[in-house]
Biopython code that builds the backbone (N, CA, C, O; Angstrom):
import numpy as np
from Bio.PDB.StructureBuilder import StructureBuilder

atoms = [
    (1, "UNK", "N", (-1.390, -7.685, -4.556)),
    (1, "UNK", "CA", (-2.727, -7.117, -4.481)),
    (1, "UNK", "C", (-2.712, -5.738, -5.143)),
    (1, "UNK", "O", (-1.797, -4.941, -4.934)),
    (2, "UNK", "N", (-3.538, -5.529, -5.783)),
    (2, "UNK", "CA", (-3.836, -4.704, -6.956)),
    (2, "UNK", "C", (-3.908, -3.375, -5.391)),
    (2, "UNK", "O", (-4.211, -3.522, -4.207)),
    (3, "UNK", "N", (-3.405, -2.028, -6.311)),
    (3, "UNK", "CA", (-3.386, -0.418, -5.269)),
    (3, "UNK", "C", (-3.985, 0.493, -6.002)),
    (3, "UNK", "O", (-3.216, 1.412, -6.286)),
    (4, "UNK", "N", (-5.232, 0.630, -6.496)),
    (4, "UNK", "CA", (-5.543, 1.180, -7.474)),
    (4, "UNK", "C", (-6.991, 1.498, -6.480)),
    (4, "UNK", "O", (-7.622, 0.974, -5.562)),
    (5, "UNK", "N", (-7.024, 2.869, -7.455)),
    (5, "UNK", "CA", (-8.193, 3.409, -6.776)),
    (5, "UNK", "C", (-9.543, 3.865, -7.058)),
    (5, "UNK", "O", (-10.002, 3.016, -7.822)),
    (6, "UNK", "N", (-10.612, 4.952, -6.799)),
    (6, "UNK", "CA", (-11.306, 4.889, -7.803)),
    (6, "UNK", "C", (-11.195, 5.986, -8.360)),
    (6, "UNK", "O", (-12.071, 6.422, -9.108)),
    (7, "UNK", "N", (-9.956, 6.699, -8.053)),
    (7, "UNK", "CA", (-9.450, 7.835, -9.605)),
    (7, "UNK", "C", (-8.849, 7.223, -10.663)),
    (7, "UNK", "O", (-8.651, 7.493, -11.848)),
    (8, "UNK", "N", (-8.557, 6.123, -9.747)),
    (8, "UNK", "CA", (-7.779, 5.194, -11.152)),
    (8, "UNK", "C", (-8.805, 4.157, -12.030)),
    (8, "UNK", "O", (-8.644, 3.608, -13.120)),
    (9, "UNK", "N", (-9.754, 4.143, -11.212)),
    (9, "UNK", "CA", (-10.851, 3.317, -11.911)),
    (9, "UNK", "C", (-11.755, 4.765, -12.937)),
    (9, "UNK", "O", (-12.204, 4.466, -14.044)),
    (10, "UNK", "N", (-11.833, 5.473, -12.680)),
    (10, "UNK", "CA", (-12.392, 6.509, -13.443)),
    (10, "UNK", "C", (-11.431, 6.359, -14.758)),
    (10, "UNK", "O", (-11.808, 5.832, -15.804)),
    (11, "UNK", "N", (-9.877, 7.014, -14.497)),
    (11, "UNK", "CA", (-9.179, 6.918, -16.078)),
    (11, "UNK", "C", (-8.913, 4.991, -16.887)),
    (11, "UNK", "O", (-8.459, 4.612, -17.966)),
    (12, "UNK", "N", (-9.440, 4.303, -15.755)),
    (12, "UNK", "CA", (-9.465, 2.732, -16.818)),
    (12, "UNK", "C", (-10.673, 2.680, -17.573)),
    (12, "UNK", "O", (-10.746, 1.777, -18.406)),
    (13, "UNK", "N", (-11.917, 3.688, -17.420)),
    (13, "UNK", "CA", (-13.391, 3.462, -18.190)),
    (13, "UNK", "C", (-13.294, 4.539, -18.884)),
    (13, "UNK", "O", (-14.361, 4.811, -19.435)),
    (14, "UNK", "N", (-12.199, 5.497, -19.154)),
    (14, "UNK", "CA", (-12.343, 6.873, -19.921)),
    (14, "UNK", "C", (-11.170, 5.844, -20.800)),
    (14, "UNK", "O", (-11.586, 5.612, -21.935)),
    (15, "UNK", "N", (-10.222, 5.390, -20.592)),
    (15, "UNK", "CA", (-9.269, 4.529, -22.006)),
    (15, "UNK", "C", (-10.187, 3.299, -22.335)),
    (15, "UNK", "O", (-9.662, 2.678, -23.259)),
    (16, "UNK", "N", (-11.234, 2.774, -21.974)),
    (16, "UNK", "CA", (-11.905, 1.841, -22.177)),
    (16, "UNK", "C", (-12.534, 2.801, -23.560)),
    (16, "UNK", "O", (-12.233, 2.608, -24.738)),
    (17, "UNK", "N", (-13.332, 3.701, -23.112)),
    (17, "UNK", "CA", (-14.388, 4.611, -23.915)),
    (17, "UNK", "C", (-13.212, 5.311, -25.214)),
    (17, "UNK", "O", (-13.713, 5.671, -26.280)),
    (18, "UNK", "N", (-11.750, 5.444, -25.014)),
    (18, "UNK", "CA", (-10.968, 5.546, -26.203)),
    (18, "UNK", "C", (-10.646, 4.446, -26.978)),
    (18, "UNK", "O", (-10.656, 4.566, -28.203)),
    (19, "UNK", "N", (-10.392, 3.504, -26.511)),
    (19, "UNK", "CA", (-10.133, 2.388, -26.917)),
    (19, "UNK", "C", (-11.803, 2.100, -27.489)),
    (19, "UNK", "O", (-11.679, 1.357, -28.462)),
    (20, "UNK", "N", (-12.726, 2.285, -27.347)),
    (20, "UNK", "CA", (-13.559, 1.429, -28.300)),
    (20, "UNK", "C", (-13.801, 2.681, -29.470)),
    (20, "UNK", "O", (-14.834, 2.554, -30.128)),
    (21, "UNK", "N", (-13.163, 3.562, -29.699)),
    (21, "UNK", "CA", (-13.965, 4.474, -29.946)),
    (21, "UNK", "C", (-12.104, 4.912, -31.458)),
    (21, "UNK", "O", (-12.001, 5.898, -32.188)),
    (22, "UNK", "N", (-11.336, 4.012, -31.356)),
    (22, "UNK", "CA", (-10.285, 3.847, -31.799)),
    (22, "UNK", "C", (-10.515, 3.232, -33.548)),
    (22, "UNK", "O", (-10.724, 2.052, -33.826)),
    (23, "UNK", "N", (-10.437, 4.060, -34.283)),
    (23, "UNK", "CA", (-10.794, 3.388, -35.648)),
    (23, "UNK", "C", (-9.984, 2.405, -36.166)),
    (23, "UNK", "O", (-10.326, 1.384, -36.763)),
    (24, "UNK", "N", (-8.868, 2.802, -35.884)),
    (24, "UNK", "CA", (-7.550, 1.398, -36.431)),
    (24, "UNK", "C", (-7.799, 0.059, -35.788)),
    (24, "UNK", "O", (-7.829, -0.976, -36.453)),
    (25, "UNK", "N", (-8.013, 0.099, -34.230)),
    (25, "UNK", "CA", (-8.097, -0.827, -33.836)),
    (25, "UNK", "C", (-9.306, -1.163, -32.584)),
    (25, "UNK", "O", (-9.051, -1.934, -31.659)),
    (26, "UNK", "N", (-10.646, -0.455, -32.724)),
    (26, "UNK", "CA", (-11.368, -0.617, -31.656)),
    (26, "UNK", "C", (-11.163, -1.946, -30.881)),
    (26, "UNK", "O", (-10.695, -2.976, -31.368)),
    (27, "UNK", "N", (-11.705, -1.720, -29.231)),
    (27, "UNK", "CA", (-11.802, -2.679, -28.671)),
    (27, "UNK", "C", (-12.967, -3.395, -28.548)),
    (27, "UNK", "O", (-13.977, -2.712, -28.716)),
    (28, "UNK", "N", (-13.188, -4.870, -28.242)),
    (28, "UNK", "CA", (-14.047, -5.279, -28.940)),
    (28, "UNK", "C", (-15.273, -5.323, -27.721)),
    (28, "UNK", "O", (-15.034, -5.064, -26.542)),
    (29, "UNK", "N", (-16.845, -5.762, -28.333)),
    (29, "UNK", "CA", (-17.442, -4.687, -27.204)),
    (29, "UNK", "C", (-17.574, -6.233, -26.123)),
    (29, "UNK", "O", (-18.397, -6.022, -25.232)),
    (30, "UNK", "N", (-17.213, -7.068, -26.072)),
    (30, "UNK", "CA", (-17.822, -8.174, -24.685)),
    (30, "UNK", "C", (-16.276, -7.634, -24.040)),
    (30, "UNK", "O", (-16.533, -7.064, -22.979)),
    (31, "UNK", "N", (-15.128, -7.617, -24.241)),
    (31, "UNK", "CA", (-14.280, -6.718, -23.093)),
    (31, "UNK", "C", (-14.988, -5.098, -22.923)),
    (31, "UNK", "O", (-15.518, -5.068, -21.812)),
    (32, "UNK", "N", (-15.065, -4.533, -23.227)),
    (32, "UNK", "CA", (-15.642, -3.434, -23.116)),
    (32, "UNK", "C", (-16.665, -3.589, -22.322)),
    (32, "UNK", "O", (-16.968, -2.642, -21.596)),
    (33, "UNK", "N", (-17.763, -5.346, -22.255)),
    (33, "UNK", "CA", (-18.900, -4.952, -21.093)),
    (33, "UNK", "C", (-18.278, -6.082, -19.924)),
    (33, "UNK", "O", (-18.870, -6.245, -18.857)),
    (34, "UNK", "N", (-17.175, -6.739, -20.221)),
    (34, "UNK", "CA", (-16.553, -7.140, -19.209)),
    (34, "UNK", "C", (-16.089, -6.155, -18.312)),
    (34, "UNK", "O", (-16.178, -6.338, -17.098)),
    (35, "UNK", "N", (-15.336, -4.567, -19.050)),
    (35, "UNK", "CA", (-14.395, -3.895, -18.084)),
    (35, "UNK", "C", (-15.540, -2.640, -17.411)),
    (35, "UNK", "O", (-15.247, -1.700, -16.673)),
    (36, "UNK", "N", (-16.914, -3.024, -17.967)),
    (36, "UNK", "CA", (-18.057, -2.223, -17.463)),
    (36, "UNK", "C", (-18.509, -2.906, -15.980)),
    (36, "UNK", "O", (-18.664, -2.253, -14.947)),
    (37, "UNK", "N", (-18.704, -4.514, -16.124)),
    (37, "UNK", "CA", (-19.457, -5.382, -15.014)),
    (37, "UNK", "C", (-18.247, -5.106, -14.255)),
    (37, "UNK", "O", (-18.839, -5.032, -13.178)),
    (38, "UNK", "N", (-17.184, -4.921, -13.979)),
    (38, "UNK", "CA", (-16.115, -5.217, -13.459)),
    (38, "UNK", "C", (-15.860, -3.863, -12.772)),
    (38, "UNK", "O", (-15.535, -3.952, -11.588)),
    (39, "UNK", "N", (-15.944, -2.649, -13.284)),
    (39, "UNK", "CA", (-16.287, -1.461, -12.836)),
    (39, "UNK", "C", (-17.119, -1.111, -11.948)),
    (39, "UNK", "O", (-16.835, -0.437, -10.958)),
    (40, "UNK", "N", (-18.743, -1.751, -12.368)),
    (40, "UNK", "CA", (-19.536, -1.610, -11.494)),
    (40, "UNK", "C", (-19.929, -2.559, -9.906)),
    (40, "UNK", "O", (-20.713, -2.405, -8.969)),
    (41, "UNK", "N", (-18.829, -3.608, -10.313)),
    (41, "UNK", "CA", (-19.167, -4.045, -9.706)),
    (41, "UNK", "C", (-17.890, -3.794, -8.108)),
    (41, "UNK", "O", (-18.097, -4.158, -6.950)),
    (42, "UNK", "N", (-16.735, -3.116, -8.629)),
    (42, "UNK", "CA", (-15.946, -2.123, -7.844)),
    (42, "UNK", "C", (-16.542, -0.999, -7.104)),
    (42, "UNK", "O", (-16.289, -0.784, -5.919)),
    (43, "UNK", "N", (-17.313, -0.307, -7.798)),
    (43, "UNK", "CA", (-18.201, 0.784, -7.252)),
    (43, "UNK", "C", (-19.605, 0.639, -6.188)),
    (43, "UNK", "O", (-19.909, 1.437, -5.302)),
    (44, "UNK", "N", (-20.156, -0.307, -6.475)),
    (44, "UNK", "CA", (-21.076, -0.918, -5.693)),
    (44, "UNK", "C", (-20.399, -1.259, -4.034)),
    (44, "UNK", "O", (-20.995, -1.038, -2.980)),
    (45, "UNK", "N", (-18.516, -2.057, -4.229)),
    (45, "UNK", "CA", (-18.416, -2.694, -2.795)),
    (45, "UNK", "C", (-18.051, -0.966, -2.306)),
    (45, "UNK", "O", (-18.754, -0.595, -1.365)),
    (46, "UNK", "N", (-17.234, -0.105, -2.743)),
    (46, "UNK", "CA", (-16.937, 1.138, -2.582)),
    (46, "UNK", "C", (-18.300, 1.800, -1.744)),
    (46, "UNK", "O", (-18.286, 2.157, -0.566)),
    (47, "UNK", "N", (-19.254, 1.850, -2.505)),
    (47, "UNK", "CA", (-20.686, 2.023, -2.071)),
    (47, "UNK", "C", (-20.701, 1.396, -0.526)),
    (47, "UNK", "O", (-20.915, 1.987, 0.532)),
    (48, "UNK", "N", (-20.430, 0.134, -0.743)),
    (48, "UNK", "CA", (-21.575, -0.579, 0.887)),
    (48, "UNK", "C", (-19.726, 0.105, 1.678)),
    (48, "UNK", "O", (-19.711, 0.483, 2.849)),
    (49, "UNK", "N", (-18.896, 0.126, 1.136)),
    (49, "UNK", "CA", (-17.617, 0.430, 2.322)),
    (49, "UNK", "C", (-17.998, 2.335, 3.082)),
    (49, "UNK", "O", (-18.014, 2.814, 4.216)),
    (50, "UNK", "N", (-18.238, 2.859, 1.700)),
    (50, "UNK", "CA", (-18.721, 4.296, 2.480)),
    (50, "UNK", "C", (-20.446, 3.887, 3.583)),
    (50, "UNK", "O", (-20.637, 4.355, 4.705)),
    (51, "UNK", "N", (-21.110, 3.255, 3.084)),
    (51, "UNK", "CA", (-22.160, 3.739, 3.918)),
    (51, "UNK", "C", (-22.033, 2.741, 5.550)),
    (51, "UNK", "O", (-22.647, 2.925, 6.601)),
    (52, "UNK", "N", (-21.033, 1.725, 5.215)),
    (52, "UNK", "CA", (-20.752, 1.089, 6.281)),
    (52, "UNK", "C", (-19.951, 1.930, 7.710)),
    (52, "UNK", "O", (-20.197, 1.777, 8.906)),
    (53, "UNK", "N", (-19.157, 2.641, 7.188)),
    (53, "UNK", "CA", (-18.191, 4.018, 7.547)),
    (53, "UNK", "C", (-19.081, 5.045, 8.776)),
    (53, "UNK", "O", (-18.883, 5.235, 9.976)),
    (54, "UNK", "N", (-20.449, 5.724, 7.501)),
    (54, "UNK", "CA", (-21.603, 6.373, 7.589)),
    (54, "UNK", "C", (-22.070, 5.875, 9.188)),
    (54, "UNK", "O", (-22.068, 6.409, 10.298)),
    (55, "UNK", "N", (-22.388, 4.803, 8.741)),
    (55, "UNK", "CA", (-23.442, 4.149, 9.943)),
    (55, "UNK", "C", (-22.673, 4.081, 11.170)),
    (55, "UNK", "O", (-23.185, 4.622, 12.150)),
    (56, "UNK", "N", (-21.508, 3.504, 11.315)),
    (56, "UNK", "CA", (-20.360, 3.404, 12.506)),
    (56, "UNK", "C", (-20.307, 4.768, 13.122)),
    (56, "UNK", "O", (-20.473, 4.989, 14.322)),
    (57, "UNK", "N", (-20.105, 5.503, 12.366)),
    (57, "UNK", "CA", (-19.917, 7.185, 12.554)),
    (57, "UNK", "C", (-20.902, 7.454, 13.319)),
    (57, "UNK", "O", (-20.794, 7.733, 14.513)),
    (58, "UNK", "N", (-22.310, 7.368, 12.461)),
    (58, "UNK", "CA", (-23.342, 7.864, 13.303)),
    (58, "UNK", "C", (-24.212, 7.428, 14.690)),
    (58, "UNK", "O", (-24.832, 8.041, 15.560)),
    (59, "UNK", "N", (-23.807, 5.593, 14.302)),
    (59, "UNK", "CA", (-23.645, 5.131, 15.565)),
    (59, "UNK", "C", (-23.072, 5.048, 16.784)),
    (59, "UNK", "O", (-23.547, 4.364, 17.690)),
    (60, "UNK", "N", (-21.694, 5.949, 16.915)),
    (60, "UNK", "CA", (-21.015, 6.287, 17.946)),
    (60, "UNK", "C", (-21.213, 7.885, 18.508)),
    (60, "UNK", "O", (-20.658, 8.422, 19.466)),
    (61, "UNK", "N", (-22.417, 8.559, 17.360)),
    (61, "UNK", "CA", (-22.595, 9.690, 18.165)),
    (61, "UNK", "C", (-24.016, 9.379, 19.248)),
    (61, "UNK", "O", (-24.084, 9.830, 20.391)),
    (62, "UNK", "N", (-25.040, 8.553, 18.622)),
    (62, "UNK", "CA", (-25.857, 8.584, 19.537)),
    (62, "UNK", "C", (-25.774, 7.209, 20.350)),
    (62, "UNK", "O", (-25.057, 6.238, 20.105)),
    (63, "UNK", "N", (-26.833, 7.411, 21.536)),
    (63, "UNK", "CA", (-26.843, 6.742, 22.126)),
    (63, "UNK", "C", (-27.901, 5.469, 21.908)),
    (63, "UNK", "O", (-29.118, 5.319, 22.012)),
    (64, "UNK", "N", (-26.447, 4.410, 21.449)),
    (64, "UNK", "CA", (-27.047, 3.560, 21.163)),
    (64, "UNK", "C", (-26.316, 2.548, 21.834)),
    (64, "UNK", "O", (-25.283, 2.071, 21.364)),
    (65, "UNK", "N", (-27.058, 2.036, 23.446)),
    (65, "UNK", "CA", (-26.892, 1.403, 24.529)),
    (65, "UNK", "C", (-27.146, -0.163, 23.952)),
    (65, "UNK", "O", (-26.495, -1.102, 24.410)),
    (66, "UNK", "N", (-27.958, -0.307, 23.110)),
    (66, "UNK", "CA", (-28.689, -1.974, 23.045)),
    (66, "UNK", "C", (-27.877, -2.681, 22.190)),
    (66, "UNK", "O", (-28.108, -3.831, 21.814)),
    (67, "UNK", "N", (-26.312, -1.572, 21.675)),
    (67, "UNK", "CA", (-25.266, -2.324, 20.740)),
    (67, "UNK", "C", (-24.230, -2.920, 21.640)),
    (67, "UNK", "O", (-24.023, -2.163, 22.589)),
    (68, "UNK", "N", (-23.713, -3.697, 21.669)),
    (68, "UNK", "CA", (-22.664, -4.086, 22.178)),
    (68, "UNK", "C", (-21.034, -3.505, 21.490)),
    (68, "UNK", "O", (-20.303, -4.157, 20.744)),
    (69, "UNK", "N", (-20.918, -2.834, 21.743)),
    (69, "UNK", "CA", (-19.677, -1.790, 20.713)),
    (69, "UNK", "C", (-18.645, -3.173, 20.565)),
    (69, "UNK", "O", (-18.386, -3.759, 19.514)),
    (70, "UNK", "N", (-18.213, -3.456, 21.745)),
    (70, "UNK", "CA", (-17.253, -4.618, 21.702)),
    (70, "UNK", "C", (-17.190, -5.734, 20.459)),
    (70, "UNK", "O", (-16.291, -5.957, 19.648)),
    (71, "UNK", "N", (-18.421, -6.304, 20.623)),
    (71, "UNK", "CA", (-18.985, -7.492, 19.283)),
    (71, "UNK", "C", (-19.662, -6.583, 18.414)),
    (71, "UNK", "O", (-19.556, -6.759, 17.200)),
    (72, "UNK", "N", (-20.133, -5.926, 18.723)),
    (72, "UNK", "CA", (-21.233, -5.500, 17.244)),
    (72, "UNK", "C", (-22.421, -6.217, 17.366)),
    (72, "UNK", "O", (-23.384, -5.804, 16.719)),
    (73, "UNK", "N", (-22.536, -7.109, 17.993)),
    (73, "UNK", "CA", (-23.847, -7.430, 18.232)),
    (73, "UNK", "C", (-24.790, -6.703, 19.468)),
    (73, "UNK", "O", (-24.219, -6.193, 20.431)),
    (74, "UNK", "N", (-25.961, -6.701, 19.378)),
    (74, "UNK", "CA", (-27.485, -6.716, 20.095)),
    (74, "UNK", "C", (-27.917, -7.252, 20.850)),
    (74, "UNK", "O", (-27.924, -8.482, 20.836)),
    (75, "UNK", "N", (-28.391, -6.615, 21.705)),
    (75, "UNK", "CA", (-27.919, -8.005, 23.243)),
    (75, "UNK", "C", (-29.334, -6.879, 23.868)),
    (75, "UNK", "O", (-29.274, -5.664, 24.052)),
    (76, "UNK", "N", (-30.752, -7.985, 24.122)),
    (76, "UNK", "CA", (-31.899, -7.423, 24.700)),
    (76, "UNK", "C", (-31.652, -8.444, 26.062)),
    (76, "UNK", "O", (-31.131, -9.559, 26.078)),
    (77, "UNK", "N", (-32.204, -7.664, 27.166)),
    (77, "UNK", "CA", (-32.660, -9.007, 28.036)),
    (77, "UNK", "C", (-34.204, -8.332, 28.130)),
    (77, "UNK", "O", (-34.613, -7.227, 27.775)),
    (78, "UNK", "N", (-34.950, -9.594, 28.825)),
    (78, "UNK", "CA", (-36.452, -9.406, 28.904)),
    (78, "UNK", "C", (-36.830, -8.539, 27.831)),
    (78, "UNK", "O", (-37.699, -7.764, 28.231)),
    (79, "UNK", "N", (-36.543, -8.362, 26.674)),
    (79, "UNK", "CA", (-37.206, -7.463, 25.572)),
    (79, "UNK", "C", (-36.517, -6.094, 25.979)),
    (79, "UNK", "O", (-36.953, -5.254, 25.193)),
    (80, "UNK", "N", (-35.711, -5.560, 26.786)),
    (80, "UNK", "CA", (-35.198, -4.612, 26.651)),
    (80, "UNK", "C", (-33.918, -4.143, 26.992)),
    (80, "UNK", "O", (-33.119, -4.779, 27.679)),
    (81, "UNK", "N", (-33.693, -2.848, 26.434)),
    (81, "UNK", "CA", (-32.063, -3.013, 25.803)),
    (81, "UNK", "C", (-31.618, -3.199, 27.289)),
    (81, "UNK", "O", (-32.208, -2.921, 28.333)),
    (82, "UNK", "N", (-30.330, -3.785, 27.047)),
    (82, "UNK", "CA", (-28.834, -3.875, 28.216)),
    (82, "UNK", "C", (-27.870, -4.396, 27.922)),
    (82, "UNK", "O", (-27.767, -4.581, 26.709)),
    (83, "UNK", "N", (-26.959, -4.784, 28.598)),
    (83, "UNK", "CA", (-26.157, -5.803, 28.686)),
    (83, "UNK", "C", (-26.487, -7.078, 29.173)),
    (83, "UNK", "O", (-27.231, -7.386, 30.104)),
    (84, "UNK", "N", (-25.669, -7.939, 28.228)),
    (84, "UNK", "CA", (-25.835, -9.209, 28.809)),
    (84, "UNK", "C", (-24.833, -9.375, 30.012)),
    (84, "UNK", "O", (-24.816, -10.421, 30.661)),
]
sb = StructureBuilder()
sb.init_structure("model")
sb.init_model(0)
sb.init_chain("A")
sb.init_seg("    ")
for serial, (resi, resn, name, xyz) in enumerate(atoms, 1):
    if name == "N":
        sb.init_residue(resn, " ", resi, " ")
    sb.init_atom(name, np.array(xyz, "f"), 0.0, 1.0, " ", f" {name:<3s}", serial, name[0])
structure = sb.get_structure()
């Protein structure tokens, strides 16, 4: 399993941007928007992993009784919060 990070994903789209930009031998541009979709699409799960983080965080400062911390699930009785 790949250990790479996103400082390391920063210098793979800065040698991407040398490499096409290489007169002897540019790289050609459908790898170039392969190693773009492939980038972004690293940064995006990075994205939902920080705001997933965010929310946990902020959900353990307040009081938020109607979560079940245990499961993660939502548990109403008669329409209002408790335990099941």
């Amino acid at each position: 399993m790949a250990k790479n990070t996103l400082r390391d994903l920063n210098d793979h789209l800065f040698e991407t941007i040398e490499a096409l930009k290489d007169p002897d031998n540019p790289m050609g541009i459908a790898r170039a928007l392969a190693v773009t979709r492939v980038a972004d699409a690293i940064v995006k799960a990075a994205k939902v992993q920080l705001d997933y983080h965010k929310t946990v965080e902020r959900l353990a400062d307040e009081d938020m009784r109607f979560f079940d911390r245990e499961s993660g699930q939502k548990r109403l009785i008669n329409g209002k919060a408790g335990h099941a």
